[in-house]
N, C-alpha and C positions, 0 to 999 in steps of 0.2 A: 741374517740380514747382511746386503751387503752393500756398501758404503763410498762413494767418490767422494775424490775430491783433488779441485784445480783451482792453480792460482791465476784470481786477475788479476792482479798488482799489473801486469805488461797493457791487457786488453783495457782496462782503465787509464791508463795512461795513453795510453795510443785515444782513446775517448777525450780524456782531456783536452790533449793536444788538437784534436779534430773540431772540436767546438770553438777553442782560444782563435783557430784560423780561421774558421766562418766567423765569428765575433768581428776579425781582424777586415778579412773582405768584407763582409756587411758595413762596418764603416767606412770602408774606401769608397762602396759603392754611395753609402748614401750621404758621402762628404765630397765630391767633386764637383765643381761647377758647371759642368755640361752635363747638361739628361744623357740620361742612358737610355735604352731600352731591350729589352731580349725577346724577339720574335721568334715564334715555332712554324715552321711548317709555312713560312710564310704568308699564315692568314690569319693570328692574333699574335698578339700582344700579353705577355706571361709576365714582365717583371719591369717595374718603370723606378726611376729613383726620383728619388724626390724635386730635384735638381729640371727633372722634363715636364713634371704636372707642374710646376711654377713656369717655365716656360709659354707652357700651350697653355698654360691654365686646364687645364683638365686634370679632376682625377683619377687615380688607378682605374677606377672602376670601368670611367669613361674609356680610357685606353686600352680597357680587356672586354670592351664592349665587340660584339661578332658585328665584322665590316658588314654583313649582308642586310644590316638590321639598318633601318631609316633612322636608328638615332646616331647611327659610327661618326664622326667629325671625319671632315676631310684633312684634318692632322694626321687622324690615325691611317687615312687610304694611303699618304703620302709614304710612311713608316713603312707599312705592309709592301707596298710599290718597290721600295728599295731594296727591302730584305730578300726579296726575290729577285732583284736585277745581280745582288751578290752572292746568288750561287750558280755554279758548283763553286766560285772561291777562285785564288785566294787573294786578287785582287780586291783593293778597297774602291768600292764605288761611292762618288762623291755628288751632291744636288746641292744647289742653292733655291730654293724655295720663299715664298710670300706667303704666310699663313696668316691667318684673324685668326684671333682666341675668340674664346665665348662673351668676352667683354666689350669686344668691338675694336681691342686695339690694334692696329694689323704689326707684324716685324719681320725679318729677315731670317731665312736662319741657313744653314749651313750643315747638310747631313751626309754624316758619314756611315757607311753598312759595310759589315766584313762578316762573311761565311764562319762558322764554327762548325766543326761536325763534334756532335758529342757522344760515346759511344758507354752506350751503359747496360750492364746484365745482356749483352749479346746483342740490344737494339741501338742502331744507329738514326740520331735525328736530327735533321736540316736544321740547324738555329741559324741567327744570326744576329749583331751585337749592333746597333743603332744607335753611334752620338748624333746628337742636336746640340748647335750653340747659337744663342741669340747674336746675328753679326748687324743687328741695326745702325748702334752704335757704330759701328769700325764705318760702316756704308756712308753715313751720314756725315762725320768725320773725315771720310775720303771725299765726297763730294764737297765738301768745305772748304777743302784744300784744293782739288781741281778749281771751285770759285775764285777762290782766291787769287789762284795762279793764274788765274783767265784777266783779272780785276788788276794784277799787276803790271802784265805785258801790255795789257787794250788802256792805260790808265793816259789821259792828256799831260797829270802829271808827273814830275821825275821823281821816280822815288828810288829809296836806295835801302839793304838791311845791311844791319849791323851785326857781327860777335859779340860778345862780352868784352872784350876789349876794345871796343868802339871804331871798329875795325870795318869799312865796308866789304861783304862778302856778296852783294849783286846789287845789281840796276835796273832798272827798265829801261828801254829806249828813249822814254821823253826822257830821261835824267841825261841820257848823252847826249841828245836834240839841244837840249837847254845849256848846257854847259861845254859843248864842243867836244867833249873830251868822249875816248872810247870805252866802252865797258873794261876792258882789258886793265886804261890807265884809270879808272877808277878804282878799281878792286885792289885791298890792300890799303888805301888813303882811308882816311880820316874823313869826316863834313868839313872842318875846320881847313882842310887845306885845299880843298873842291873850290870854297870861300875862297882863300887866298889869292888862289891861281891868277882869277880874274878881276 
């Protein structure tokens, strides 16, 4: 009879090591706050984190749902749409989108698609890697601030912002209207001595 024998002490460890790194990605992936998504072939949907079905509200399932089918959400045509605008690569194509989730809320979001070629046992396949981030927020936020700025310049009247040091740092035109003085010789003064002046 006759008898081998090999040692895996290396191939175990190389095992090890190879699982503690998918351990390590699998968390990255499903601890970041922008969805992800990994699209094949440009016509599903293979790997979503957690992060995107809270987004769209959809889950995996719905995401790996086949777009030809009458239940695919028009989240998922959007996804798919992109994944194929980013190949052959290596440029990142970027959308800004209006989508409804299934609960009726609509939001903003902001998607990003970049080509992968991933080449395995001899076959190579079109991926491509799909952020989604909720930008309603920032939108809403910006248009607030456009209001604002609109509401300060058109206001009858003079109004003026301060630093932390009670410092004015701008005007609006009624504030020079009203007190003669020019933005210019405003900026830097105090109210107190705006008051004085006159």
């Amino acid at each position: 009879s006759i008898g081998t024998c090999q040692d895996l002490t290396e191939f175990q460890r190389a095992q090890r090591a190879l699982r503690l790194s998918e351990a390590k990605l699998r968390s990255l992936f499903d601890s970041v706050p922008q969805g992800i998504a990994l699209v094949e072939d440009g016509d599903r949907c293979t790997l979503a984190n957690p992060a995107l079905e809270r987004i769209c509200g959809l889950s995996m399932e719905a995401l790996q749902a086949t777009p030809t089918s009458g239940a695919a959400p028009a989240i998922l045509h959007d996804l798919l749409d992109l994944s194929r605008a980013a190949h052959p690569g290596p440029a990142t194509v970027t959308a800004i989108r209006q989508w409804q989730r299934p609960d009726g809320r609509n939001l903003a979001v902001q998607l990003k698609a970049n080509a992968v070629e991933l080449q395995a046992a001899g076959v190579s396949a079109p991926l491509a890697w799909v952020q989604v981030e909720d930008i309603s927020e920032s939108l809403a936020a910006s248009e607030g601030l456009r209001l604002a700025a609109s509401v300060f310049h058109s206001a009858a009247e003079g109004i003026f912002i301060t630093d932390a040091d009670g410092l004015i740092v701008d005007v609006n035109q009624a504030l020079s209207n009203i007190t003669g003085y020019s933005r210019q010789e405003l900026l830097g003064q105090t109210p107190r001595q705006i008051g004085r002046a006159h």
